[in-house]
C-alpha positions in Angstrom: 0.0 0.0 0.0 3.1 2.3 1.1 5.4 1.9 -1.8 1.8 2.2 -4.6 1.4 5.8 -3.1 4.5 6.8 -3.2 5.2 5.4 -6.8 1.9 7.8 -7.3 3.5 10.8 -6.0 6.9 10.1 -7.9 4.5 10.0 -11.5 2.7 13.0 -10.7 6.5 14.9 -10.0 7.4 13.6 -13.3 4.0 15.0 -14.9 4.3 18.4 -13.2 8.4 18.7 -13.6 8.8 21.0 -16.8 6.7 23.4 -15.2 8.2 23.8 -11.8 11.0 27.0 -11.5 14.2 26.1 -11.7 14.7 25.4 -7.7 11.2 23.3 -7.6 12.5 21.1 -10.5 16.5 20.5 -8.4 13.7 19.8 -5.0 12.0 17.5 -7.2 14.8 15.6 -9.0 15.9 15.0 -5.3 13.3 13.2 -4.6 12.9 11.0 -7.5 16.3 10.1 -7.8 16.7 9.6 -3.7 13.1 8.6 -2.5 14.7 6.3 0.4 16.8 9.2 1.7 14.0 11.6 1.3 11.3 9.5 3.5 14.3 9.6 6.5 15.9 12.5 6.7 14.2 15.4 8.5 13.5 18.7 6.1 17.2 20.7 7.0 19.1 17.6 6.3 17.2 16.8 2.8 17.5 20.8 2.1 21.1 21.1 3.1 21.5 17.9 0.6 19.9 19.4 -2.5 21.3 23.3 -1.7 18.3 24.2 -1.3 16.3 26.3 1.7 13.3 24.4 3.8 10.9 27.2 2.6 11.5 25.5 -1.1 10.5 22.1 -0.3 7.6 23.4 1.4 7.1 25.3 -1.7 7.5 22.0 -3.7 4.8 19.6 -1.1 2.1 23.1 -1.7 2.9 22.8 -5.7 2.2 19.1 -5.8 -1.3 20.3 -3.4 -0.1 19.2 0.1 -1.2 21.4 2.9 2.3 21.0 3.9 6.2 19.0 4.2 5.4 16.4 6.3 2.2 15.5 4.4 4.1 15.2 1.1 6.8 13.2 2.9 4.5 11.0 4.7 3.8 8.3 1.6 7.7 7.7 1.3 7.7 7.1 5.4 5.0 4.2 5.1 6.9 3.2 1.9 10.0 2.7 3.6 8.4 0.8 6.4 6.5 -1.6 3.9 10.2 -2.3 2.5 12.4 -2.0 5.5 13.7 -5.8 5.8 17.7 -5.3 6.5 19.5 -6.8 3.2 22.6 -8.4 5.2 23.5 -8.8 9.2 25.5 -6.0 9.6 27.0 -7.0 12.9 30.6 -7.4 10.9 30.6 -3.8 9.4 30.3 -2.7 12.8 33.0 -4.6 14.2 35.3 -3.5 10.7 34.7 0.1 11.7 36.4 -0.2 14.9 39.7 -1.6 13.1 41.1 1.6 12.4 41.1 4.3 9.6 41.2 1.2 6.9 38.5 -0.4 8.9 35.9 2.4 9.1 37.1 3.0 5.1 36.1 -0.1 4.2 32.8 -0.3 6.6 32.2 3.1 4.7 32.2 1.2 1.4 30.6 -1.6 2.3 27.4 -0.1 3.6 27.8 2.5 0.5 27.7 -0.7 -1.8 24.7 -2.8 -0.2 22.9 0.9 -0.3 23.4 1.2 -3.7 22.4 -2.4 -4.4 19.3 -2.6 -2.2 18.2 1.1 -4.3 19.2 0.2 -7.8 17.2 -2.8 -7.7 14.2 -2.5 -5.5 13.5 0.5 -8.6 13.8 -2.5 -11.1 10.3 -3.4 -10.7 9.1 -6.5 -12.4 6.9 -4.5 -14.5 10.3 -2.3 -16.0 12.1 -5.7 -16.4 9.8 -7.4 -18.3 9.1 -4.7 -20.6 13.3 -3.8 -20.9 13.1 -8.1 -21.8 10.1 -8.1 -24.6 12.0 -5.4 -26.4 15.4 -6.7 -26.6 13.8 -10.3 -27.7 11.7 -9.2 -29.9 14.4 -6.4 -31.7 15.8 -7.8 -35.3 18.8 -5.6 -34.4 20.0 -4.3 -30.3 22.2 -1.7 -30.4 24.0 -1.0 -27.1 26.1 2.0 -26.5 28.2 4.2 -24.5 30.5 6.4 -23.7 33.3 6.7 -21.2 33.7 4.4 -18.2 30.0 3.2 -19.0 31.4 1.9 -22.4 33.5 -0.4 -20.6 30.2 -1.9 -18.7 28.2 -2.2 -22.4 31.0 -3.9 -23.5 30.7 -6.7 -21.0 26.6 -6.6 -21.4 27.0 -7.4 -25.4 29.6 -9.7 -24.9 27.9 -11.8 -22.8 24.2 -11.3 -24.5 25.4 -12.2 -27.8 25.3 -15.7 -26.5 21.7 -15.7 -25.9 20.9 -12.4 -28.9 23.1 -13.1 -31.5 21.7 -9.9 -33.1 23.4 -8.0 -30.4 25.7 -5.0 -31.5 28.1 -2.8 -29.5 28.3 0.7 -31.4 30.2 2.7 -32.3 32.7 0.4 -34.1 36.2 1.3 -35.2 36.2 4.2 -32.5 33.3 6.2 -34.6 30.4 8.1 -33.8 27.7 5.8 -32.9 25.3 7.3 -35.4 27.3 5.9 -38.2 26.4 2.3 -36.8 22.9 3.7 -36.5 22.3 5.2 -40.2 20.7 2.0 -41.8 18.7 1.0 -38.3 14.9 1.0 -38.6 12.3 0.9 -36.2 12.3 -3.2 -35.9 15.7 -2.2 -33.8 16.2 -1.0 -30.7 19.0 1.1 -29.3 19.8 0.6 -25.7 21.7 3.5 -24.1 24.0 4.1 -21.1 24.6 7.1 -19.2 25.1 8.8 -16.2 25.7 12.2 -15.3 27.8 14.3 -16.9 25.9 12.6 -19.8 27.8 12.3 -22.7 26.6 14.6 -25.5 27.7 11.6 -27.9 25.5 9.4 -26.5 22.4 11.9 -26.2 22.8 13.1 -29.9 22.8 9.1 -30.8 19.4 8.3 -28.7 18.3 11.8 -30.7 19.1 10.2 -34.6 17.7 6.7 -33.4 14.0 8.4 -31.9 14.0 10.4 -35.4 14.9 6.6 -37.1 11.6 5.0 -35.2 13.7 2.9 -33.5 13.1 2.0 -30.0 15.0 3.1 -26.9 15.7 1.7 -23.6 18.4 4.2 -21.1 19.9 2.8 -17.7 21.0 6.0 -16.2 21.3 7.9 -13.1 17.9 10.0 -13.0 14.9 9.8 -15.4 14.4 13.9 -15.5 17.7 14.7 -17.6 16.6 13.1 -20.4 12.9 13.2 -20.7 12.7 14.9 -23.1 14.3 11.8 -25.1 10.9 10.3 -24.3 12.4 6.9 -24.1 10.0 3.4 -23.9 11.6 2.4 -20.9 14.2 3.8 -18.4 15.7 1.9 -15.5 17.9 4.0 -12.9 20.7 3.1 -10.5 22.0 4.8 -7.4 25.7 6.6 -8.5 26.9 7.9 -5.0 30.1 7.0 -3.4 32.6 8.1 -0.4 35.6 8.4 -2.7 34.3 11.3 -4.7 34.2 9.5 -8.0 30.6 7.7 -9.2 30.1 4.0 -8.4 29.1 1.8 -11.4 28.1 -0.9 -8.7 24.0 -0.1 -9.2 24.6 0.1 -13.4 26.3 -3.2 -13.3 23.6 -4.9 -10.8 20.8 -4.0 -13.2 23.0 -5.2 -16.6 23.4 -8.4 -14.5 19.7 -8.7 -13.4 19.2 -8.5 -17.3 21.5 -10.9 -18.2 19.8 -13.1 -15.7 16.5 -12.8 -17.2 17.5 -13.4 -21.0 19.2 -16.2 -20.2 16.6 -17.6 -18.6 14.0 -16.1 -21.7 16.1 -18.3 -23.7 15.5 -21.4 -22.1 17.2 -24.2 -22.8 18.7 -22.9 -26.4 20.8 -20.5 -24.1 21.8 -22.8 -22.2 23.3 -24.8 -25.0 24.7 -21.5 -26.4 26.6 -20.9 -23.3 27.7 -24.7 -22.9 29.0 -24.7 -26.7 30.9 -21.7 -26.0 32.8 -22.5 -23.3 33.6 -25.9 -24.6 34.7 -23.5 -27.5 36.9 -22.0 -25.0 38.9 -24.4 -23.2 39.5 -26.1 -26.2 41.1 -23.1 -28.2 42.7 -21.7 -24.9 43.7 -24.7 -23.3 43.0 -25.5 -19.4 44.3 -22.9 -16.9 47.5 -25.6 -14.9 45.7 -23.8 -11.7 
């Protein structure tokens, strides 16, 4: 009951988002992209967060029609209490954190990581997965691309899928522009994208040429709101934050995995054999490890 209220309030932020002001629409990306965080932390420390005041997010709950904060905040509260089930004992990360400065480091990691985890996938709703699954199937051509340290994680995706989708492409080739890979796609193909803030400009301009080619389009990124306007079929999101500074890739690369996962298991027993032939493939061309 919680979390079907609270997915209510997150569509109709989405609906009203273009016509927020400028502070309204950073308020409201907050909240989409951190709903968890938002339902726990008191109004100063979601404000301080965002770099916003407390006035605005009372602004934002009176926009959306609620008399006030707490009233807007209320359905991510009961949300998190219908969810609230602890993902691992976490008796050993506090015992790590009194081990010293590399200790509490890597206790600081650790429960950074299973945060990440338990967000990125608990938005991967069996609804999102199954319709990210149909398309890729049902594609004659899936086009998967990316740009900087996301091309690295499309890389692994396509080499693994093409086992189970042959008709699996990793674009751009030869170190081109991805369009060029993209000129004679139609809209039987699909073009799965990913990117994460700063998105690349490369990437956005490609999802641009294959909307204006009919093809269909399927993002894993960072926040749904920056690129809306790409009006994409479906969109899954992973948590990005980190103590180091730099982004995490751990929540991209536990939804590519969750994917993988399900096509294999969409390919039935064909995939199986697939995967079987190919690493007997393997060992006999590379020869058995002497470890």
């Amino acid at each position: 009951m919680g979390t079907a209220q609270q997915n209510k309030v997150l569509g109709m932020i989405r609906d009203q988002y273009s016509d927020l002001p400028p502070t309204l629409q950073l308020a409201a990306k907050y909240v989409i992209d951190h709903p968890a965080d938002f339902g726990i932390d008191p109004i100063r420390s979601t404000a301080e967060k965002i770099g916003v005041s407390t006035y605005s997010l009372v602004r934002l709950a009176r926009e959306l029609g609620y008399p006030g904060f707490e009233e807007f905040r209320d359905p991510f509260r009961r949300a998190l209490r219908a969810s609230s089930k602890p993902i691992i004992n976490s008796n050993w990360l506090d015992e790590l954190s009194f081990e010293g400065e590399t200790g509490t480091a890597l206790a600081n990691s650790a429960e950074n990581a299973m945060s990440i985890l338990k967000h990125s996938l608990r938005q991967m709703t069996p609804e999102k997965a199954d319709a990210f699954v149909s398309r890729l199937t049902k594609a004659r051509t899936v086009y998967v691309t990316a740009t900087r340290a996301s091309y690295s994680l499309a890389y692994y995706f396509q080499h693994v899928v093409r086992l189970v989708l042959p008709n699996v492409q990793l674009i751009p080739r030869d170190m081109a522009n991805p369009i060029d890979d993209l000129n004679f796609a139609s809209d039987q193909d699909v073009l799965l994208a990913i990117t994460v803030k700063p998105y690349s400009q490369i990437t956005v301009n490609a999802c641009k040429f294959a909307r204006e080619k009919g093809l269909g389009l399927l993002i894993i990124t960072d926040s749904q709101l920056p690129l809306a306007d790409l009006k994409p079929d479906e969109v899954l999101t992973a948590e990005m934050d980190s103590p180091h500074g730099f982004a995490c890739y751990l929540g991209v690369m536990s939804i590519l995995e969750s994917l993988i996962h399900l096509l294999v298991k969409e390919g039935g027993q064909q995939a199986q054999d697939n995967i079987k032939s190919y690493q007997e493939l393997k060992a006999r061309m590379d020869g058995s490890s002497p470890f």
